[in-house]
Structures are given as structure tokens and as C-alpha cells.
N, C-alpha and C positions, 0 to 999 in steps of 0.2 A: 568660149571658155577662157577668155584671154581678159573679162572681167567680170568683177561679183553679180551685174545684174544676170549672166546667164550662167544657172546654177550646173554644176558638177554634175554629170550622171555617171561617167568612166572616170577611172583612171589609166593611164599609160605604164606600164611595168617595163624594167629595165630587161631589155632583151641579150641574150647572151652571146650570140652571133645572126651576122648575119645572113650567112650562106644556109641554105636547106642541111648540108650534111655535118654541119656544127651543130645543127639547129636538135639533130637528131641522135647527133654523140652527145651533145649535151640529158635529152630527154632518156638514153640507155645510163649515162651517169646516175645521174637523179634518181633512176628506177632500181640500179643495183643498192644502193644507198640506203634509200627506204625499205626497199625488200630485206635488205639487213636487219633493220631496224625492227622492221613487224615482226622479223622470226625472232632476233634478241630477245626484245621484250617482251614479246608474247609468251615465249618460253617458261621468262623467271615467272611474271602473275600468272598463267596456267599452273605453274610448278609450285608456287608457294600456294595458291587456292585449293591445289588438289591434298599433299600431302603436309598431312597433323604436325608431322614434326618440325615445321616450318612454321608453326604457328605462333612466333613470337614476336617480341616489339621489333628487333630489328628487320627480319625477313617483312616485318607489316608494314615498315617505312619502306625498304626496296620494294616493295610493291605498286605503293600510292607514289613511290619516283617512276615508278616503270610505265606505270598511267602515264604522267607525268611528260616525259620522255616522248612516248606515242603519241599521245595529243597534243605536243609542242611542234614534232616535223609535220606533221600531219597537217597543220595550221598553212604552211607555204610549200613546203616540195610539193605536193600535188599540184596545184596550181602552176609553179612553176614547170612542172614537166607538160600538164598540159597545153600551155601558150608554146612552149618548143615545139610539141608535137603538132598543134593545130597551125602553129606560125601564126602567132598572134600575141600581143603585151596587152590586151583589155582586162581589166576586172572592173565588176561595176561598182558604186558609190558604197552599195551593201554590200555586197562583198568582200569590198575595203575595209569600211567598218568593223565588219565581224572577225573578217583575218586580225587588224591588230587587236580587237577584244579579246580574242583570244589566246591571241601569239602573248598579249602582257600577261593575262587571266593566269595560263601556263608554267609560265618564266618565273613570273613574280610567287607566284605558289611555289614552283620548284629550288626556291632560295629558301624561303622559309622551313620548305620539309629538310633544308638541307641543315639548316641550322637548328631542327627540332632533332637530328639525324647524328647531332654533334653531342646534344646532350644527355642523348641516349648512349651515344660511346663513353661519354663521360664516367654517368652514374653503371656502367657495365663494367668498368674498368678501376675506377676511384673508389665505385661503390658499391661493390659486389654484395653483399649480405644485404643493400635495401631495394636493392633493384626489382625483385618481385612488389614491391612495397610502392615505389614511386612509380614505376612502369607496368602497370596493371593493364588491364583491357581497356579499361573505362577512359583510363586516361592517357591511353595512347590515341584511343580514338579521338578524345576531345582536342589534344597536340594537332593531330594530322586534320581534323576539322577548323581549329583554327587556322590552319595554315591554307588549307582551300578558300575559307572565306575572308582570308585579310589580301591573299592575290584577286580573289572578285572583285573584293571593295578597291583594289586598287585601279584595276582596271579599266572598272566603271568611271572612275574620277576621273583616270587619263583621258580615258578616249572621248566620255565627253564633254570634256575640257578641248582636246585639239582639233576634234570636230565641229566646236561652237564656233573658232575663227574663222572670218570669213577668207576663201581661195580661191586665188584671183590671179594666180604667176600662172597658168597653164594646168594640167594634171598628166605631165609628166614626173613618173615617181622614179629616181635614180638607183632602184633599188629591185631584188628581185621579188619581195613583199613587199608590204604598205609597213612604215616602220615607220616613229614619231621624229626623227630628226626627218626626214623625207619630208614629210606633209608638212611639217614646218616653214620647209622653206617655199613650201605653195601659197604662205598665208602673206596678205599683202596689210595685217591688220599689225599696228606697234604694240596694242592692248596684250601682251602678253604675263600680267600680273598673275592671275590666274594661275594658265599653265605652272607657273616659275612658281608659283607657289604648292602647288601638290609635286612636283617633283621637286622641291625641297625637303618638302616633310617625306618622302617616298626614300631620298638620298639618306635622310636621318635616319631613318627605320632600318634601312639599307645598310648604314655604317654600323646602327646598335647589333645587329645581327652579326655582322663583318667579327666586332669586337666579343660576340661572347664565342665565337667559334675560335677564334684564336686564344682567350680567357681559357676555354675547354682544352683546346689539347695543347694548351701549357701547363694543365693539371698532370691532365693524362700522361705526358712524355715523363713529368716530375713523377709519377708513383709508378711509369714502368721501369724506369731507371731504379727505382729504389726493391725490384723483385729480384729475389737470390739468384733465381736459378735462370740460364740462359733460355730453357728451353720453354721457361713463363714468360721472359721478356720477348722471343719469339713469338710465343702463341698472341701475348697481349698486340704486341705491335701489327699481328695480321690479322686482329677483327678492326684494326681503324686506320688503316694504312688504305685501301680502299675508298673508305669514304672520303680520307684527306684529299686523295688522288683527283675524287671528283668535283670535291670544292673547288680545288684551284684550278683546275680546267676552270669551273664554271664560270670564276670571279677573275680569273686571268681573261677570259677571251671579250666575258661583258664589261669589265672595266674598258680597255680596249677599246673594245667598240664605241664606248659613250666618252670616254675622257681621255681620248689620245689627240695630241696637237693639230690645232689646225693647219699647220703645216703638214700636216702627212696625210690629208684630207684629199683623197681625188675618186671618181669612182669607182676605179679598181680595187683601191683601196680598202673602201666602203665594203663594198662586196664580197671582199675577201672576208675580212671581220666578221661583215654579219653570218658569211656562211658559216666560218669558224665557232662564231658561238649561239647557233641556232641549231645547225646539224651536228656537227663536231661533237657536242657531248652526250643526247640521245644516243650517236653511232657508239662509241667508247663505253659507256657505263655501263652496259651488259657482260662486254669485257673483261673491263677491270672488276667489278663483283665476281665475277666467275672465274676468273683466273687463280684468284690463289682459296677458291672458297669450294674446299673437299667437299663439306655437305650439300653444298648446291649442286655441283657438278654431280653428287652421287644422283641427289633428289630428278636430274634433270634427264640424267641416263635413263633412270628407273622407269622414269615417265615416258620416253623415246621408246624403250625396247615394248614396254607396256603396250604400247597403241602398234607398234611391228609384230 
């Protein structure tokens, strides 16, 4: 594996410890974590698929995040906990593969619903009397479908754009998934046009997004500042105070991760980062939606005692 003529079957995954009973706090970590995670999110899509009164555009975007959410940890913590538990760092060439097809697939969807998620606070908030109008079935669906199918199409690009280099540094991955700076630095090919180029147009897309969500609740703060009464400026600010919360988690930990100085670049580093904004906002976003949100927590009780 030490060059291109003998192809890659494994990769090596960055191990968390060495010792068996690290090996095994780390795997009860990982599993409280997740188990968080499935009951979180499982809750709100159970809770909003079950009851009608949750049947609208916003409870339908926290839905397709909750998906979201679920099928993004679900991409690497498993995995990860099982090489703790077996004591083992292999995943095979396909499995590599499809982890980061996925993990982008995911990610890059879940930016976009987030930014589908901002202009729906927007026209809720700016634009109350046309909201049934702009925000119908039809066209929240076709929102949240575009936003499924423009993280496919990205994903596809990426990964087989970084899997067409050829890799030739070893298949040790410094990371605890297969992640694209990672398998970058396994490629021993300069031909990186390519690549540089769909994550250019990806960073565009990435920044046009960036900018209408900040566009949006520069609206937003502008017309709830301008509501008489305190107890409207309350209400306004805690249907999108929420979502703010999770954007910048989202776009704070992955800026981070991809555009923080080489200098601060080591593998602890690394790993710190990617867990921060791989686990870290699946875990939270359950939270924060449900923390300050009466009707969910009503809808979610109802459904708790229901099934007791």
C-alpha cells in the first residue's frame, strides 16, 4: 500500500486509545451519545408524523433535519464505536466510500434545509398574511426536495472526484471517519484541478446560502423590533431564535473545521473539530427545538403517556 501499483483495499482509522479500557470508555461514550441521539430525534419525527397539529411547514422542515441529524451520526459513530469495541481501526475501501458519501450527502443537505428553514422564518415573521400563500404543501415539499437533491448532487461530485486520485501515502486515515481533507493527504497525485474545482463552486453555493440567511434575519430582527407590544416581540423572537441557535452551531464548528489555520492543525486538533461538528449538532438540536417550544413538548408528552 506504500504505492499506486498496489491498490487500496482498507483503510486504517484513527484509534482513540490505546489501552483495552480507554478503548472501552471511549465505545460506552460513543454509545451514550447516540442513544441520545435516536431517542431525540426519534421522538420529534415520531411526534410530528403522528399528530395533525404539527402538520406545517415549519414542524415539516424540523422533521427532514431530524432525518437529517439521524443519518449524519449514524454515518461514523457506529463505526467508530465498533473498532473500540472489537479493537480494531480497519474499514474497507467501500466502506470508506460510502461513509464519506454519505457523511457529505447529509451535511451538505442539512445546510441547505437550514437555509430553506431561514426563509421560512422569514416569510412567517415579515410575512404573515402570505405565508399560507408561499408556503403551501406543494412547495415546501419541492424546498426540502431540492435540498435533498442538491446535497446528492454534491456529494457525488466530491467523492468521485477524491476517490479518482490516485493513493499512494499509505491508508492511514488521521481521523475517526474517512473525511476529505484526510484522504487528501493519501493522494500522491499534484492533478488536483478537479477536486479545487467543485469545492469552489460548493464554497460559492456554500457562501450564497451563508448570505441569504443572514439577509433573512436582518429582515426579521428589522420588523420584530418594529412590533408594539413586548409580548409579540417575545413571541416573534422565540419561533426563530431556535433555528438561529442551530445555524451557528452548524456554520461555526464546520467553518472551523475546514478554514482554521494551519498552524492550529495537529491531530488532536482535528478530531476535536470534526467531532464538534459532526456529533455536536445532531446531539443539541433536539434540545434547542424543544426547549423553548410549548407545543412540542405538549405534542411530545401526549405521545409519551399515550404509548404508557
Amino acid at each position: 500500500m506504500s504505492n499506486s501499483s498496489s491498490p487500496i483495499r482498507q483503510f486504517l482509522l484513527l484509534a482513540f486509545a490505546d489501552t483495552r479500557e480507554l478503548q472501552l470508555l471511549h465505545f460506552c461514550l460513543f454509545l451514550g451519545i447516540y442513544l441520545a441521539v435516536l431517542l431525540g430525534n426519534g421522538l420529534i419525527i415520531i411526534t410530528i408524523a403522528c399528530d395533525h397539529r404539527l402538520h406545517t411547514p415549519m414542524y415539516f422542515f424540523l422533521l427532514n433535519l431530524s432525518l437529517l441529524d439521524l443519518g449524519c451520526i449514524s454515518t461514523t459513530v457506529p463505526k467508530a464505536m465498533a473498532n473500540s469495541l472489537w479493537d480494531t481501526r480497519a474499514i474497507s475501501y467501500t466502506g470508506c466510500v460510502a461513509q464519506l458519501f454519505f457523511f457529505l450527502f447529509l451535511i451538505i443537505t442539512e445546510y441547505y434545509l437550514l437555509t430553506v428553514m431561514a426563509y421560512d422564518r422569514y416569510v412567517a415573521i415579515c410575512h404573515p398574511l402570505h405565508y399560507g400563500t408561499l408556503l403551501g404543501s406543494r412547495a415546501c415539499v419541492h424546498m426540502a426536495a431540492a435540498a435533498w437533491a442538491s446535497g446528492f448532487l454534491h456529494a457525488v461530485l466530491h467523492t468521485a472526484n477524491i476517490f479518482s486520485l490516485p493513493l499512494c501515502k499509505g491508508n492511514a486515515v488521521d481521523q475517526f471517519f474517512c473525511e476529505i481533507p484526510q484522504i487528501l493527504k493519501l493522494s500522491c497525485s499534484d492533478d488536483y484541478l478537479r477536486v479545487i474545482g467543485v469545492i469552489v463552486v460548493s464554497l460559492c453555493l456554500g457562501f450564497g446560502c451563508f448570505v441569504f440567511i443572514v439577509v433573512s434575519y436582518v429582515q426579521i430582527f428589522r420588523a420584530v423590533l418594529r412590533i408594539p407590544s413586548q409580548q409579540g416581540r417575545h413571541k416573534a423572537f422565540s419561533m426563530c431564535i431556535p433555528h438561529l441557535a442551530v445555524v451557528s452551531i452548524f456554520i461555526s464548528t464546520s467553518m472551523f473545521a475546514y478554514l482554521k489555520p494551519p498552524s492550529l492543525s495537529s491531530i488532536f486538533v482535528d478530531v476535536v473539530v470534526s467531532f464538534l461538528y459532526s456529533v455536536f449538532p445532531p446531539s443539541l438540536n433536539p434540545l434547542i427545538y424543544s426547549m423553548r417550544n410549548q407545543e412540542l413538548q405538549h405534542a411530545v408528552w401526549k405521545l409519551m403517556t399515550g404509548f404508557f
